[in-house]
N, C-alpha and C positions, 0 to 999 in steps of 0.2 A: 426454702430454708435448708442449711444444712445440719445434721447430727449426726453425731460418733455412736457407734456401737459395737463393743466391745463383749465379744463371746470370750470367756476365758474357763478355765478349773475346769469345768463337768465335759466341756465340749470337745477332751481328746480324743484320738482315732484312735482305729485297733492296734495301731505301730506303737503309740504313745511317746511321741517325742515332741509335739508341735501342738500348739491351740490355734484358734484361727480368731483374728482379728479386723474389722471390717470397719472402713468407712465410708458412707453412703454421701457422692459428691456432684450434685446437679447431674442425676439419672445415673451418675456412672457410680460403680462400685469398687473401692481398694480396698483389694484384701491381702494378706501377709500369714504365711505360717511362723507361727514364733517358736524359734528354735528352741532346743533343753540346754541349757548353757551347761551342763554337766557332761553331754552327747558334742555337745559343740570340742568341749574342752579336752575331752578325751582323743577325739579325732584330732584336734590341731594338735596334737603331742604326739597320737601316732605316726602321722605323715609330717611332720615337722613345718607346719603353716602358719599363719596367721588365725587367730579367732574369727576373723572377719570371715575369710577364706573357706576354712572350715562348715561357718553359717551356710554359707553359698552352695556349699557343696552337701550341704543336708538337706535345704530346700528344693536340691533337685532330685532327692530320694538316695545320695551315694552318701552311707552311713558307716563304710569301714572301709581299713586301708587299701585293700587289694582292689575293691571298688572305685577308690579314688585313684590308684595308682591307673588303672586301663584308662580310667578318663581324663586325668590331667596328663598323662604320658603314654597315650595310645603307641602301640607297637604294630607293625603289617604282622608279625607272627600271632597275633592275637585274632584274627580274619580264620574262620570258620571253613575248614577243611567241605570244598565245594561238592565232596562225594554225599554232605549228608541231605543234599536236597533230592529230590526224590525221581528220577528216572534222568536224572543227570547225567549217568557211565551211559545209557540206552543210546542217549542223544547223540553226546560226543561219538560213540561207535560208529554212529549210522553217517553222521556227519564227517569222519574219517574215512570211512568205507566209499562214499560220494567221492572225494577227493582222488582215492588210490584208484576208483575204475572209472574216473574221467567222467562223474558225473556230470549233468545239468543242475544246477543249483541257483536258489533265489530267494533272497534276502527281504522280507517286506516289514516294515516298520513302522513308525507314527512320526505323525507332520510338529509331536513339539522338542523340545529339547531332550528329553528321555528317550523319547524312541528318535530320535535323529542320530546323539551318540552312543546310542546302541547299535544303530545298523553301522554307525563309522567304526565302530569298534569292534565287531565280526567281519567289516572289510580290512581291517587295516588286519587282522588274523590272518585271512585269506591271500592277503598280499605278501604276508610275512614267510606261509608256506611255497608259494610261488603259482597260487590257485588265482588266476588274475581275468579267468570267465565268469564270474559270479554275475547273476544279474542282482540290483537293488531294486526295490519300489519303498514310495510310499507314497498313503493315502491320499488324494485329492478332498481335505475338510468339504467343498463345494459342491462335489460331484458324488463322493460315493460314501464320505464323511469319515468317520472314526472304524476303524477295524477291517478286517477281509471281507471283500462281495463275493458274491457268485460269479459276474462279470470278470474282475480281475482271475479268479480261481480259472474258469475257462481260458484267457485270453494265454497266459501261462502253461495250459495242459499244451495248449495250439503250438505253443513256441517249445514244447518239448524238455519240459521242466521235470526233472525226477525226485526232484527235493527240495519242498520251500519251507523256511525258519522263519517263524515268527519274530518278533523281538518288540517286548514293549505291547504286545495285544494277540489276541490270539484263544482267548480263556475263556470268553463268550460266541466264538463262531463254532456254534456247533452245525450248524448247514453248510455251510462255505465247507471246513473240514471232511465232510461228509460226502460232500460233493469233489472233491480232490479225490478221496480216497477210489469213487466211482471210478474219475478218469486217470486212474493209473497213478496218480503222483503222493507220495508221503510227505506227512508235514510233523514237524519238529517244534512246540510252541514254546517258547521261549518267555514267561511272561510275569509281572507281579501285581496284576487287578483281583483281588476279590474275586475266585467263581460265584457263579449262583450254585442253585442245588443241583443242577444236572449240567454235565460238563460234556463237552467235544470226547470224540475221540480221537487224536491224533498217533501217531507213532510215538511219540515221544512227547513228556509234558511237562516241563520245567518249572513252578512255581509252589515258592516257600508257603502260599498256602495250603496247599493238600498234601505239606511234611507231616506225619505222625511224630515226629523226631520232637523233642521237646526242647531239644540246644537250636534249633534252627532260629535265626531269625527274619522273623518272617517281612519286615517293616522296609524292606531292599527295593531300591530304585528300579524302574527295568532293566537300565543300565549296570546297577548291580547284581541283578539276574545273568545281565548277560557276559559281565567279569567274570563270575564264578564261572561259566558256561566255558566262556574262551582261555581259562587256565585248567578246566577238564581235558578241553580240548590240546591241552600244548602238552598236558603229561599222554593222552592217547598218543600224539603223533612223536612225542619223545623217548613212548614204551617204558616211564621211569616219572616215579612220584616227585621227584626232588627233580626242578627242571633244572637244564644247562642254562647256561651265564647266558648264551643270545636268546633263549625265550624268558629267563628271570628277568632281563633287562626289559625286553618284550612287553610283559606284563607291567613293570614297573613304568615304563612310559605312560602304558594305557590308562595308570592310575588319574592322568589327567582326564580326561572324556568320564571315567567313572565321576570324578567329584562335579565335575560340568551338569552332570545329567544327573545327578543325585540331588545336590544343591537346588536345581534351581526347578525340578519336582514338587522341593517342600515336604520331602519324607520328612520324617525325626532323625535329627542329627544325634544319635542317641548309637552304642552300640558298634556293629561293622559298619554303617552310614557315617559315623562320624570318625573312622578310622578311614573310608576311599577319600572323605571331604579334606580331613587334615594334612595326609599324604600327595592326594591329589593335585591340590590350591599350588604347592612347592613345585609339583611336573607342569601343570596348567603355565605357572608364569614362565618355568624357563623353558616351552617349547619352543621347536624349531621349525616345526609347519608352518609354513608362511600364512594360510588364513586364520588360527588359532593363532598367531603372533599377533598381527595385526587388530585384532580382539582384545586381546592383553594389552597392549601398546596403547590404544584409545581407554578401555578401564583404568589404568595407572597414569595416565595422562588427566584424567579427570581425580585424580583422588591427590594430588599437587606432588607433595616432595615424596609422601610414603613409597617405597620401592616393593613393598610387595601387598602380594593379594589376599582378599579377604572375602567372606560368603556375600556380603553386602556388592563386590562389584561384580560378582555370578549372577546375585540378583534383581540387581537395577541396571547394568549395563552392557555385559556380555548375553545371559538369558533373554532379554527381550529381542534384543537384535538375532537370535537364533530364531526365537520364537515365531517374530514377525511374518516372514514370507507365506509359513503355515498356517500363521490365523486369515491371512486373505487368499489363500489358496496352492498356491504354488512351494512346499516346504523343498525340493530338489534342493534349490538355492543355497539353505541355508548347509544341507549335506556337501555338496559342490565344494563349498569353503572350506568344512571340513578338511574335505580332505586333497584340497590344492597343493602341487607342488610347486607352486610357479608364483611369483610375485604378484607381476601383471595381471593375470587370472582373478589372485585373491584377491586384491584391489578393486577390481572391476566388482567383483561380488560382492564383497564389503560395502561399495555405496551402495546398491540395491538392496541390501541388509538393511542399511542406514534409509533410505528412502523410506523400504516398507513399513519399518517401525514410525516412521515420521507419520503417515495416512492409519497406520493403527489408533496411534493416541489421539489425532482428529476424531476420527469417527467413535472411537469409546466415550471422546467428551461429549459425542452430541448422542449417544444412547443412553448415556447416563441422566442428561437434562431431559430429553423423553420420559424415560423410565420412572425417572423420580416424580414429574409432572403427574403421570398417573396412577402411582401410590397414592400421594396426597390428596387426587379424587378418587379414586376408589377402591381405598384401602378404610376398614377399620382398623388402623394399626394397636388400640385395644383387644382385638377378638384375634384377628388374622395371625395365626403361628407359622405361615411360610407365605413369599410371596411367589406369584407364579404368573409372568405376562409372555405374552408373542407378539410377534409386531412381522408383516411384510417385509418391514423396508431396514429393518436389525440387522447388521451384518453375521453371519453364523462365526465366523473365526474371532469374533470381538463380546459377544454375549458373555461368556465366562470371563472375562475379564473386568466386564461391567457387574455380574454378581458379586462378585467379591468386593467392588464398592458400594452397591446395596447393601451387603451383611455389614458392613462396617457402619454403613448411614444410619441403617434403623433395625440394626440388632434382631435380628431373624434369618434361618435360611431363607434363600432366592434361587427360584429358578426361572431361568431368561430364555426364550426362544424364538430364532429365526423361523419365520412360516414361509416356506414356497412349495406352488400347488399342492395345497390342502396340507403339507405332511410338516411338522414342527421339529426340529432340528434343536438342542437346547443344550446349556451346562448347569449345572447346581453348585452352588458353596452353600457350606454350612458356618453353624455355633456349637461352640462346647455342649454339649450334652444331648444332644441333635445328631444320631448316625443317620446320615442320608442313606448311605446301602439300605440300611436293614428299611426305612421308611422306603424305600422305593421297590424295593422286595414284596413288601407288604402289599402293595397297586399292579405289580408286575403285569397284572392282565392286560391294566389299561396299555401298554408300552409295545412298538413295537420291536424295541431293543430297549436295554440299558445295562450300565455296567458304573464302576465308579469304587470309592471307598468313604467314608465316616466322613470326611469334611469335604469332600468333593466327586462329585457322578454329572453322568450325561447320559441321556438317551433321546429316543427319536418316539415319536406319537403323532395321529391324526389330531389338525389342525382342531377339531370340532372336537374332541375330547380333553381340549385345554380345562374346560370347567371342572367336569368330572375330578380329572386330575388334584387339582387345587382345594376340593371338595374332600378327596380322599386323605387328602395330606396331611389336610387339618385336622381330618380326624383321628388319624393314626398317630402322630406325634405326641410323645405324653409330656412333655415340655407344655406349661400354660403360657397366653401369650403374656399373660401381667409379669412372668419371674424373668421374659428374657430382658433382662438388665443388664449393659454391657459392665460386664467385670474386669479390671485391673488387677492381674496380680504382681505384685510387687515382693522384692528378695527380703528386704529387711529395711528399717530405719536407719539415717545414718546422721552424724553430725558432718557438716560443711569442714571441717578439722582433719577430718580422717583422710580426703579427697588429697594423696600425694602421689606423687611420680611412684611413689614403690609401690601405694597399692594397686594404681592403677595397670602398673607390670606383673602383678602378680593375676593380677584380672585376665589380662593377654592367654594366659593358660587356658581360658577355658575356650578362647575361639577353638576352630569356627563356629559363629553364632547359627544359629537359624530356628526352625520349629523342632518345638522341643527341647531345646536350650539355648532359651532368648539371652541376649546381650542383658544384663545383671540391673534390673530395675530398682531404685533408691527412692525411700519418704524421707522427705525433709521438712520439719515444722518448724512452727515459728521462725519464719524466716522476712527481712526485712529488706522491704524494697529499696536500694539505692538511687540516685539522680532520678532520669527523664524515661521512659521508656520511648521504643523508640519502632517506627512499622520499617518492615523490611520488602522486599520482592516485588513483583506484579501487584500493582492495586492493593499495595500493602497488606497481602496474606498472609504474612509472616510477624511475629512481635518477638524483639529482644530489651533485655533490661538487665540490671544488675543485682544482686542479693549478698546477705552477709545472714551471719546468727549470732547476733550478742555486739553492742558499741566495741567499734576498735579493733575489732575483727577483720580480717581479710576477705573483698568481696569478689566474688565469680560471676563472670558472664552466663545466663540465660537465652537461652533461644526456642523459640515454641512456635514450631512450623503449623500454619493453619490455623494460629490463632489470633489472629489480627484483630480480628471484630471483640478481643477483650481486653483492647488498649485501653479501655476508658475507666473498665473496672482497677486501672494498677496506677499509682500514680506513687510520687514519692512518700516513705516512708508507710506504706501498705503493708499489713501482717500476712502473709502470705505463706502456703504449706505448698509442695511440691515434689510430682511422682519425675524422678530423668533417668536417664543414662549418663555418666562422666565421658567424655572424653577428652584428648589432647586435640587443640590446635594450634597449627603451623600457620604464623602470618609472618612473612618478613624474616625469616629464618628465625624468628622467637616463637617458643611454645607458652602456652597455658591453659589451661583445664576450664573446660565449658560446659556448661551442664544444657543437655540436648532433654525438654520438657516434652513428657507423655501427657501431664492433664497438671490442673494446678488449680487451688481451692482460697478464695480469699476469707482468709480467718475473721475478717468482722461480719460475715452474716451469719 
């Protein structure tokens, strides 16, 4: 059965602008901050908006003008003076100084899209100086996994390396660094993971979390670490704060590779993230690098007439195909494209892109039907507040991708892990109110690494200490397991009336979408089923239908991906309330407004 419940009057915050409102709808929960229409009104007449508008923009905490001005009209001058993170002049110094006496220098990075266009973007620096020996690595996920080994740190002394730069990891080798330092070589860590309590010691240590600085922000992609980094670097080698027109340009290309590897992270688009996203998306489409073209070219190919880019094609169709080659082992590839000059070349790479993404999604589907197979036996999913399985035969560069459809299946952290000889290899996704770091901090002993942040970590553990593990998790997590109740939060109520071309223009401002400020979620009640509904896609796992609110009203298409199986509950003239997104579609060179369904509650039970 369903019931309303409705918290209002006593249950404001300490801000006091908003009540919270909740509907509780077959297990899932919509909840809404109800805006101060006094707060609302005031705002749309300072910044000259809509009411609507307004609402939206207090629901995401932005309550005065100058607030809303950075956000709806992010500016690059508004991007955070890269001196104030903390041994940043050290770095660039020493990394300059490399340069001018002919150092040996080596770039090592990570196999996913953040540390990929991190290291293409201190090469494309290096190239830009005319520093064109650099060597790159990155990680082999299969062989040495996530971060610096000792292995590599040696193999690099041997090749006569006098300077390696982390990018994208780095924050957690405190033995690898340690071991460098032995054999003569300094290292520069470059990095935006969470430290633990006791940190490496490098020459130089780059991350916005050990800034005392209180303006810092700290929530920067690695890639945004390493922007800041390589426009340190261009005022060092230009001896002058205000760079020249060929490094401002410089920089401002690179704003593409920052939003690439920012976006498709999953930082909060909140902030400087949503100033490299917004600036970036505009460099990203009109690059001229032929494997970064051809990237674009396939994303905007798929998105029909629209001519430009959006966070959604970073992250359903450019990020995975970067992604791919590293979650099965070999991420080179997808650097390679990067940074191709040559048609032919990127072509060539691009299918192999395209392949390895194709054996990705196979074999995630069949860890996922595993995975879930043995929840359902041996899980109490009453009692159990994380899950936590291994398996042999789990591919390690595909686990983290399959927990992230766990947490969304059955609403709890997961952590998944590959086992070979004895030693478990794993990723974690979390829930709102579930910081994995600090939960995995807590266990630290059992690990023989880990690192990560609040909604996602990985680390490495014996095989035979999976129990323990799973044992400790549960007990450290102060989340019960009966409250994790997937929650919906939704912007505001709306009437089907309101949905026109102007608002939906005005909505455009707040792209780019992503974590941290989702694409603008609408409750719509009493809403009335039009004609026949109707299944769409594969095995009909898709359902569309029509609605209207009120006889003689105009009705909008409906679509509701993944919900097939509640074709039988909707049939004509069905009262029905509904959580969507608006947007426009393009069929036939005609537009019209379709409302794309997050959940949907049939009003007669």
């Amino acid at each position: 059965m369903l019931k309303t419940v409705a918290l209002c009057g006593s249950a404001e915050p300490d801000g006091g602008y908003y009540r919270l409102v909740m509907v509780v709808a077959k297990k899932k929960i919509w909840s809404s901050a109800e805006i101060d229409e006094d707060l609302c009104s005031d705002l749309s007449r300072e910044i000259s908006c809509s009411p609507r508008i307004a609402s939206l923009l207090l629901s995401r905490g932005i309550d005065d003008g100058e607030k809303a001005r950075r956000f709806l009209h992010p500016k690059l001058t508004d991007l955070l003076d890269p001196e104030i993170l903390p041994e940043i002049d050290k770095a660039a110094g020493r990394i300059n100084r490399a340069i001018a006496q002919k150092e040996s220098i080596c770039v090592f990075g990570d196999y996913d899209v953040d540390g990929v266009t991190s290291t293409c973007l201190l090469h494309n620096f290096f190239q830009q100086v005319g520093k064109k020996d650099v060597l790159y690595r990155l990680p082999d996920r299969l062989k040495g996994g996530y971060g610096l080994n000792c292995d590599v740190i040696r193999e690099l002394a041997e090749q006569g390396i006098n300077l390696l730069v982390t990018v994208d990891n780095g924050s957690s080798s405190i033995k690898e660094i340690a071991l460098a330092a032995e054999l003569g070589m300094d290292v520069v860590v470059c990095d935006h993971h969470q430290p633990s309590s006791k940190l490496p010691e490098p020459f130089a240590h780059i991350n916005p979390w050990l800034g005392d600085n209180e303006e810092i922000f700290k929530e920067l992609a690695g890639v945004g670490v390493t922007y800041k980094l390589v426009w340190e670097l261009c005022r060092h080698f230009t001896r002058a704060k205000k760079l020249s027109k060929e490094f401002s340009d410089f920089m401002r290309e690179s704003l593409a590779l920052a939003a690439l590897g920012t976006i498709a992270d999953v930082v909060p688009l909140h902030g400087e993230n949503r100033i490299l996203a917004k600036f970036g998306l505009h460099k990203l489409k009109d690059s001229k690098r032929p494997g970064v073209r051809k990237l674009v070219d396939a994303a905007l190919s798929q998105a029909g007439s629209r001519d430009y880019l959006t966070s959604d094609d970073v992250g359903f169709s450019i990020g995975p195909k970067i992604n791919a080659p590293g979650r099965l082992g070999n991420a080179d590839y997808a650097l390679r494209l990067l940074m191709a000059e040559d048609n032919n070349e990127a072509e060539k790479l691009v299918r192999i892109l395209e392949g390895e993404n194709d054996k990705r999604k196979l074999l995630g589907a069949e860890i996922f039907e595993d995975a879930c197979r043995r929840i359902e036996t041996e899980y109490d999913l009453e009692r159990a507040k994380i899950i936590v399985l291994g398996d042999e035969s789990w591919h390690p560069g595909i686990v983290g991708i399959v927990a992230s459809r766990i947490v969304d299946k059955y609403y709890r952290p997961a952590f998944l892990f590959s086992i070979e000889n004895d030693i478990a290899r794993g990723s974690a996704r979390s829930i709102a109110g579930v910081d994995l770091h600090k939960a995995l901090t807590r266990c630290e002993g059992l690990f023989e690494r880990f690192g990560g942040h609040a909604m996602a970590a990985g680390g490495t553990i014996r095989a035979e200490r999976l129990g323990e593990l799973r044992a400790a998790l549960n007990d450290n997590i102060e989340l019960k397991a009966g409250k994790m109740t997937p929650r919906i939060e939704f912007d505001c109520r709306l009437d089907l009336e309101d949905l026109d071309n102007s608002f939906l223009a005005e909505l455009s401002q707040f792209e780019p979408f992503g974590n941290g400020n989702s694409k603008p979620l609408f409750a719509t009640m009493g809403l009335e089923v039009i004609g026949s509904p109707k299944l769409m896609g594969k095995d009909g796992r898709h359902l569309s239908f029509h609605v209207r609110q009120g006889e003689g009203r105009r009705a909008l298409r409906a679509v509701a991906f993944f919900m097939g199986e509640r074709c039988g509950e909707i049939t004509r003239g069905t009262s029905i309330s509904l959580l969507y997104r608006p947007q426009v579609n393009v069929w036939q060179n005609k537009e019209s407004i379709e409302l794309i369904v997050e959940d949907l509650r049939i009003e007669d039970d």
